[in-house]
C-alpha positions as CSV (number, residue, x, y, z in Angstrom):
1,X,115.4,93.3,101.3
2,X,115.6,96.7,102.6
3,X,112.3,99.5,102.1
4,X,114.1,101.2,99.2
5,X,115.4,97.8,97.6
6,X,111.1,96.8,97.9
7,X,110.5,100.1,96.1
8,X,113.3,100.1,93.3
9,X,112.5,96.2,92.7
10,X,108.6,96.7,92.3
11,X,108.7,99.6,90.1
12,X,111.7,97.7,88.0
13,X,109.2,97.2,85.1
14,X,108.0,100.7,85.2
15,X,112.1,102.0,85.3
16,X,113.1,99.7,82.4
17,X,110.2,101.2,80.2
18,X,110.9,105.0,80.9
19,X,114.5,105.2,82.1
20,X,115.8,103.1,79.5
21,X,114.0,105.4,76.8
22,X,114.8,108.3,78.3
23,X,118.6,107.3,79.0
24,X,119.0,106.4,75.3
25,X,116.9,109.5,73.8
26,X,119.4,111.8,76.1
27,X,122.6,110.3,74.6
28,X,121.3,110.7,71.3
29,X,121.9,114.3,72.4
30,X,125.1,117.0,72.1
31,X,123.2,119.8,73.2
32,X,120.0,120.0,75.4
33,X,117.4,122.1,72.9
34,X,113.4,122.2,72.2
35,X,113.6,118.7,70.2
36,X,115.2,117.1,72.8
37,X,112.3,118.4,75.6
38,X,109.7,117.3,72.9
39,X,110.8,114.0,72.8
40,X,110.8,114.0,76.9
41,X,107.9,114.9,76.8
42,X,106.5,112.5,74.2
43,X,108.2,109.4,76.4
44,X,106.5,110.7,79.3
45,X,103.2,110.2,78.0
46,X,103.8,106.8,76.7
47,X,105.2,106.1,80.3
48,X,101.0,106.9,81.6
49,X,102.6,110.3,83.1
50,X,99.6,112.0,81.0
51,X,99.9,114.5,79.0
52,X,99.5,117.5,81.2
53,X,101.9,116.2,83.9
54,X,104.5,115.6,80.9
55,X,103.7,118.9,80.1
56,X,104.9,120.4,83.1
57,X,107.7,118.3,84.1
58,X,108.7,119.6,80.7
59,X,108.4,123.1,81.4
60,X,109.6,123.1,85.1
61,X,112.7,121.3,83.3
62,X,112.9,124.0,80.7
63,X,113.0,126.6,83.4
64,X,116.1,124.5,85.3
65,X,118.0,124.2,82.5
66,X,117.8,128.1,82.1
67,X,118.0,129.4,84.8
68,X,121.2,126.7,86.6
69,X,122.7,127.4,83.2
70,X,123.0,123.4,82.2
71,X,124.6,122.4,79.0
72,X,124.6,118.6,79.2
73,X,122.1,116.7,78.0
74,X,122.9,113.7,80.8
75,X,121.8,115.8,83.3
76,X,118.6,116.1,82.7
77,X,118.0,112.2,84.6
78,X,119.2,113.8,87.5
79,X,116.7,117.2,87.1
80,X,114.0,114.5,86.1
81,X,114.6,112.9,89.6
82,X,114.4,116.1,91.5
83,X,111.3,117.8,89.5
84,X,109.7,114.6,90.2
85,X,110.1,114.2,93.9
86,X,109.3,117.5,94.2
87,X,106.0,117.0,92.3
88,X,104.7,114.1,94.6
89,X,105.9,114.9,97.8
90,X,103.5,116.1,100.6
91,X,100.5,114.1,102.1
92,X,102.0,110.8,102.2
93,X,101.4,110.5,106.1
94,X,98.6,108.5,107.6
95,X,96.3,111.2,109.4
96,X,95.6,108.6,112.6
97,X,96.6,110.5,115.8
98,X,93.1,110.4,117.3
99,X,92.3,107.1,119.6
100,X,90.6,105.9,117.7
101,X,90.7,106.7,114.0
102,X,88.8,106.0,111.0
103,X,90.1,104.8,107.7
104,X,87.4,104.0,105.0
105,X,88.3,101.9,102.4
106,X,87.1,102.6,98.9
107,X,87.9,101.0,95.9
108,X,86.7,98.7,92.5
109,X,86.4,94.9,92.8
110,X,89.8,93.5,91.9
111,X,91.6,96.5,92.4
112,X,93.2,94.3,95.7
113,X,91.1,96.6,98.3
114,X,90.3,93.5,100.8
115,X,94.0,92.7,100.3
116,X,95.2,96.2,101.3
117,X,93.2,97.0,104.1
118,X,94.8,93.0,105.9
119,X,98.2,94.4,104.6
120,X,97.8,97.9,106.2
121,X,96.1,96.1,109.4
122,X,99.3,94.4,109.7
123,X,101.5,97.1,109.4
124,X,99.8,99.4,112.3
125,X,99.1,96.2,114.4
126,X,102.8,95.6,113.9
127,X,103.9,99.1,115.1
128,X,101.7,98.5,117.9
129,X,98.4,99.6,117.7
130,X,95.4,98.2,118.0
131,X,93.4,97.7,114.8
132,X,89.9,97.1,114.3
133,X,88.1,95.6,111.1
134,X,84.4,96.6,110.2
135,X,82.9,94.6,106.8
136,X,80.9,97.2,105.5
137,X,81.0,96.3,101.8
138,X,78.2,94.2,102.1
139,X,77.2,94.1,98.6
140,X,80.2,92.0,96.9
141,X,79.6,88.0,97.1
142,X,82.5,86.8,99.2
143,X,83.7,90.3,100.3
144,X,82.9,89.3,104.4
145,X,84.5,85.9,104.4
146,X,87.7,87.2,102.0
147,X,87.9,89.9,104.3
148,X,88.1,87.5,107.3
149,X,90.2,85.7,106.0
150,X,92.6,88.6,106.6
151,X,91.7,89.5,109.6
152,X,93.0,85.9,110.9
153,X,96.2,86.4,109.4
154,X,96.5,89.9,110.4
155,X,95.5,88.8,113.9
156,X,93.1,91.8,114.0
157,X,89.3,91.7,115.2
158,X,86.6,91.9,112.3
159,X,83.1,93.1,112.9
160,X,80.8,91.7,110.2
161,X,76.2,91.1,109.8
162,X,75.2,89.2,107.2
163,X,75.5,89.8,103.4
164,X,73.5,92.6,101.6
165,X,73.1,94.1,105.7
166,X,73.3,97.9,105.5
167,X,76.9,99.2,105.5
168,X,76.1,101.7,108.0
169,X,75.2,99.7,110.7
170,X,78.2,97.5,110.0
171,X,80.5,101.1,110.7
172,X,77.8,101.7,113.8
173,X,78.8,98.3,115.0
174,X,82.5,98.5,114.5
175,X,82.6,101.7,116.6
176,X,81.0,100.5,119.4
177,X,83.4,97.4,119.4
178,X,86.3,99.8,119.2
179,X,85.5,101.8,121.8
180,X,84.9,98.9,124.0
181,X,88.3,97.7,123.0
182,X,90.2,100.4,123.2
183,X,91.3,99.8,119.2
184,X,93.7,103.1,118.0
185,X,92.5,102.6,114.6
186,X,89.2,101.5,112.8
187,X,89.8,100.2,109.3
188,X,86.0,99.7,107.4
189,X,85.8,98.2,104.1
190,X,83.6,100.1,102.1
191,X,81.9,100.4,98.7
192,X,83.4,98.6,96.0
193,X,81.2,100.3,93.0
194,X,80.9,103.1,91.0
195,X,77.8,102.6,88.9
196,X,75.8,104.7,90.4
197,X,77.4,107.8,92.2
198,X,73.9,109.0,93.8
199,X,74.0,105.3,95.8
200,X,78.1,105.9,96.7
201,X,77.4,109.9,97.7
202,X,74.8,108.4,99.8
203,X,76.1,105.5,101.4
204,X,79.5,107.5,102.2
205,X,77.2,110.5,103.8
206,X,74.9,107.8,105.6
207,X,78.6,106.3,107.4
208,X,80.3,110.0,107.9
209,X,77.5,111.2,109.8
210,X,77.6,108.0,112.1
211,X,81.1,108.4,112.5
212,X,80.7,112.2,113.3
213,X,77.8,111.3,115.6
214,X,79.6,108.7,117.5
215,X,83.3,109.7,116.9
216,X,82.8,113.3,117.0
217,X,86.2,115.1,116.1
218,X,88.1,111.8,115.5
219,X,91.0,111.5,112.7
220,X,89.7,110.0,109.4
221,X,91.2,109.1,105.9
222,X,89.3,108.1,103.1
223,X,92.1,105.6,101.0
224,X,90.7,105.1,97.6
225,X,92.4,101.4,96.2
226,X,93.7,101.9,92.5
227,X,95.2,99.0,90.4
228,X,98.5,100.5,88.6
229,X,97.9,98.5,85.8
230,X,95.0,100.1,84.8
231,X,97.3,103.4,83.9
232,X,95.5,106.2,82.4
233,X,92.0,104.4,83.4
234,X,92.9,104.7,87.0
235,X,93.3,108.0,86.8
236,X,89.1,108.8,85.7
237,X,88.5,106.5,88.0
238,X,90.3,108.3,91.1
239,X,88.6,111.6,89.3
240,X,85.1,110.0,89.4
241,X,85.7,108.6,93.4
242,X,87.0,111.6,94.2
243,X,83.8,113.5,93.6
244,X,81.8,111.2,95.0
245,X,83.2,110.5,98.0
246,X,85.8,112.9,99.2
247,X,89.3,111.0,99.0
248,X,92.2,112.0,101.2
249,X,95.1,109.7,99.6
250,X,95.4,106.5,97.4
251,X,96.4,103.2,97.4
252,X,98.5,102.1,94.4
253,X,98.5,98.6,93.7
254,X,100.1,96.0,91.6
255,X,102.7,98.4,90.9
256,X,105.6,95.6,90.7
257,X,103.4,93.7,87.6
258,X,103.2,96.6,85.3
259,X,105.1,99.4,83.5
260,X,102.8,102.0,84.2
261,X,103.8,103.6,87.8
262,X,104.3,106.6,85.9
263,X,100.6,107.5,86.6
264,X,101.1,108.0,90.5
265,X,102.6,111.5,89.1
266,X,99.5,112.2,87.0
267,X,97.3,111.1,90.0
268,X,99.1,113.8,92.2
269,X,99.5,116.3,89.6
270,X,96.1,116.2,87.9
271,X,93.2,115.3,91.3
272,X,96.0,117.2,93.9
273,X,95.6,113.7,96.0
274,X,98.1,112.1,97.9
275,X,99.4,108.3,97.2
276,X,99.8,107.1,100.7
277,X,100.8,103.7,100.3
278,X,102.2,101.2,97.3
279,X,102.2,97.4,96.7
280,X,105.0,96.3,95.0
281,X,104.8,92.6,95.5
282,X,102.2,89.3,97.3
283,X,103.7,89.3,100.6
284,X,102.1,90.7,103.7
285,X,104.6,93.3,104.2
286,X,105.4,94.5,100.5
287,X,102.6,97.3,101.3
288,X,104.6,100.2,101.4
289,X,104.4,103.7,102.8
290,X,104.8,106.0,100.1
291,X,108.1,108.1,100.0
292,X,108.6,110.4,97.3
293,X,112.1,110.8,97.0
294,X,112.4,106.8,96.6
295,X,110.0,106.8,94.1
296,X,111.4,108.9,92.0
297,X,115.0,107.7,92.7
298,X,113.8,103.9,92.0
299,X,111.6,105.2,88.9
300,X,114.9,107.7,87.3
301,X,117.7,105.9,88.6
302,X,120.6,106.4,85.8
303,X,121.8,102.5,85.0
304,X,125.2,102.9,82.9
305,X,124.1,99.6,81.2
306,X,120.9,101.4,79.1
C-alpha cells in the first residue's frame, strides 16, 4: 500500500462522516448562498473541526467563491480541499539536522506515546541514522520495560535507571551514550502527566538545561502524543501541554479508529502547532509523516457514490 493509500485508508472513518455529509448537503443545493455556508459550517463542527476553525474555513470560502466568481455548489469540495491544505501546511518537517538531535516525547498515558517514539525510532533508523532511546518517564509502572520492548524491535539502543529514578539523569545518561556512539538522533520519553503543571514546567526546564549544557546549540523537537479519538478534548489538552512545556509539533494517533481527524485542523488553526506525524494503523510503519495536501485530499476526496 502506497503512503497516500496509508493516509486515505486511515482517515476513511473520518472521510465517510464529513465528506459524505458535506457531498449530500451540497447537492441539496442550485445555488451556493448564506444557508448553504451555514450548514458547512454547522457539519464542520460536528466533524471536531471546532467552531472557530469552521468559522474560518467558512469565511475564507466565502471570500473564494466571490472573488473566482463560482456559481456551483459542487465546487465547493474542491475549494474545501484547497482552503484546507492551505490551512495545515508548514512545519510538518522533523527539525533534526544537528548530530545529534534531541526529540522529547510528551504525552498522556494511553495516548500510544511508548508506541510512537519505537515507530519513529524505526523510521529514522530505517533511513539510516543512528537512533538512540533514553527512558526518562520514570514515573508510569511498566513505562521502562514497554519501552524496551520497542527498542528490541526497533533494533535501537535504550538507556534506562531504575523506576521512580529522576528523569533528568536518565536524559544526562542518554547523552553521554550518544555521544559515545555517535547516535544522529536522541529520542527521550518523557512525562506522561498533566496533573500538576508546576511538576511538568519543572521537570521539562530541569532536562532543557541539561541538554543545553551538554548539547549546547543542538536541534530539538518537543512532539506532544495526542489520541485522535479524543476530538475536541485533545485539543485542551495540546493547549494545556503547550504552555507547560513548549511544543514544537504533534503526534496524532489512532487516527484510522475514529471519525474525528477533523481536529488536526483545529489543532493547527487554534494552538498555531504543527502535526508532524500520524498513525493510521498497528503496524510498525503505519506512523506517517504528515503531508498536508494528502490529508486534506484523503479527508475531501469527492466519491460519486455519496
Amino acid at each position: 500500500m502506497g503512503l497516500f493509500s496509508k493516509i486515505k485508508e486511515g482517515l476513511k472513518k473520518t472521510r465517510e462522516s464529513i465528506s459524505s455529509q458535506i457531498s449530500g448537503m451540497l447537492r441539496s443545493f442550485t445555488k451556493i448562498d448564506e444557508e448553504l455556508f451555514e450548514e458547512l459550517e454547522e457539519l464542520l463542527v460536528m466533524g471536531d473541526v471546532g467552531v472557530t476553525t469552521a468559522g474560518h474555513i467558512c469565511d475564507t470560502l466565502r471570500r473564494r467563491v466571490k472573488e473566482e466568481g463560482v456559481k456551483d455548489p459542487n465546487a465547493i469540495m474542491g475549494l474545501l480541499q484547497e482552503t484546507v491544505a492551505e490551512m495545515i501546511r508548514g512545519g510538518e518537517e522533523l527539525n533534526i539536522g544537528t548530530r545529534p538531535s534531541m526529540i522529547l516525547v510528551i504525552g498522556v498515558n494511553g495516548a500510544g506515546k511508548t508506541t510512537t517514539i519505537g515507530k519513529l525510532a524505526s523510521r529514522l533508523k530505517g533511513e539510516g541514522k543512528q537512533v538512540i532511546l533514553g527512558a526518562a518517564d520514570t514515573f508510569r509502572a511498566a513505562a521502562i520495560e514497554q519501552l524496551e520492548i520497542w527498542s528490541q524491535r526497533a533494533g535501537v539502543p535504550m538507556i534506562k535507571h531504575a523506576e521512580g529514578s529522576d528523569p533528568a539523569a536518565v536524559v544526562f545518561d542518554t547523552i553521554a551514550a550518544a555521544k559515545a556512539r555517535g547516535s544522529d538522533v536522541i529520542i527521550c520519553d518523557t512525562a506522561g502527566r498533566l496533573h500538576n503543571k508546576k511538576n511538568l514546567m519543572d521537570e521539562l526546564a530541569k532536562i532543557n538545561r541539561i541538554t543545553d549544557r551538554e548539547l549546547p546549540g543542538c536541534d530539538k523537537e518537543v512532539l506532544l502524543v495526542l489520541d485522535a479519538t479524543t476530538g475536541q478534548n485533545g485539543v485542551n489538552q495540546a493547549r494545556e501541554f503547550s504552555a507547560a512545556a513548549g511544543i514544537t509539533g504533534i503526534v496524532l494517533t489512532k487516527l484510522d479508529g475514529t471519525a474525528k481527524g477533523g481536529v488536526v485542523l483545529a489543532i493547527r488553526e487554534e494552538l498555531g502547532l504543527p502535526v508532524k506525524f500520524i498513525g493510521v494503523g498497528e503496524q510498525v510503519d503505519d506512523l506517517q509523516p504528515f503531508d498536508a495536501d494528502d490529508f486534506a485530499r484523503a479527508l475531501f476526496e469527492r466519491d460519486d457514490r455519496w
